[in-house]
C-alpha positions as CSV (number, residue, x, y, z in Angstrom):
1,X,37.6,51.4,124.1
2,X,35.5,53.8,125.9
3,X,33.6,56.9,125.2
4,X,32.8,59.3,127.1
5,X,32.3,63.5,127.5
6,X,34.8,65.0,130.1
7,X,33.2,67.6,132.1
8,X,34.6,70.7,129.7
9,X,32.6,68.7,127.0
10,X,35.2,67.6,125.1
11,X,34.7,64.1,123.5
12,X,36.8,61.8,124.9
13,X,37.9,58.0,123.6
14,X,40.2,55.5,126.1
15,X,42.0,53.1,124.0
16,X,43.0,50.0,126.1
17,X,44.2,47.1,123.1
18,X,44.8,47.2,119.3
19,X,46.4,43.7,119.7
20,X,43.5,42.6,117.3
21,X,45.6,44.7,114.7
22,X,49.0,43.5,115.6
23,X,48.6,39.8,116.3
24,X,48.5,37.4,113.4
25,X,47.3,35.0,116.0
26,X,44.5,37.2,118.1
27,X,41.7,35.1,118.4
28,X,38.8,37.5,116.9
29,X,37.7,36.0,113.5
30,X,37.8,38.7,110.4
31,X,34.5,40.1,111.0
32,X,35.5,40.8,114.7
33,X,38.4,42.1,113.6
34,X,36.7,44.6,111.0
35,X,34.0,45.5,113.1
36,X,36.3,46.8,116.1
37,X,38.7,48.3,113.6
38,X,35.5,50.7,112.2
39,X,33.8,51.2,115.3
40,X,37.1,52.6,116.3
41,X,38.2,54.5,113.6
42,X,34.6,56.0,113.9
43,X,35.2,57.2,117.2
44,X,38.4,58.0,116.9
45,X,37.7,60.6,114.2
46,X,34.9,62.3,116.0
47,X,37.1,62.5,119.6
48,X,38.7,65.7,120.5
49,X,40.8,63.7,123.5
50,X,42.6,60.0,122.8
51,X,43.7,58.7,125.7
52,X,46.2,56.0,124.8
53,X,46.8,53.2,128.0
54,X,50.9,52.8,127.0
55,X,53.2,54.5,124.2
56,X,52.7,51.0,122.1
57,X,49.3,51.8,122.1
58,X,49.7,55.5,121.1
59,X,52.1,54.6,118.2
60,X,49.8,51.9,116.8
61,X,46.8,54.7,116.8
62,X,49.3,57.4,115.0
63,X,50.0,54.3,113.0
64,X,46.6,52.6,111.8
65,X,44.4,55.6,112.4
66,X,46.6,58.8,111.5
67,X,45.2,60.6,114.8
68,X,47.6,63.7,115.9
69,X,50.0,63.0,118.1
70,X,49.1,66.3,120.0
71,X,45.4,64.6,120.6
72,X,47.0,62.0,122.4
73,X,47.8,61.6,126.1
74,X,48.9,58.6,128.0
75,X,47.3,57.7,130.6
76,X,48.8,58.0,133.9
77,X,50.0,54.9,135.6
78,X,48.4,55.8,138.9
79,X,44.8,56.0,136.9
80,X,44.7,52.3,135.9
């Protein structure tokens, strides 16, 4: 995850991985798992712009985080 302000000052929040979510096997322990999920769900509330990196990624936030669809974008392939 990364924050940042875009330069018309919009909040901004780049969401890489939920596989922490997902995977019964991840390897982050339950406190790693919990502290990710809220310091995410934090952010992701307070964003004005999610940029998901792939679809799965944007249906998982819809999903787990009941963002908007219409504050997501994808991010380009030519970007990564």
């Amino acid at each position: 995850m990364k924050k940042y302000t875009d330069k018309n000052g919009r909040r901004v929040v780049e969401v890489d991985d939920l596989s922490y979510l997902v995977e019964r096997e991840h390897p982050y322990n339950w406190f790693q798992r919990h502290f990710h999920h809220h310091r995410l769900r934090i952010a992701l509330k307070k964003a004005d712009l999610v940029i998901a990196s792939s679809p799965e990624v944007a249906t998982d936030i819809v999903r787990f985080y009941f963002v908007p669809k219409d504050k997501i974008t994808l991010r380009s392939s030519h970007e990564a």
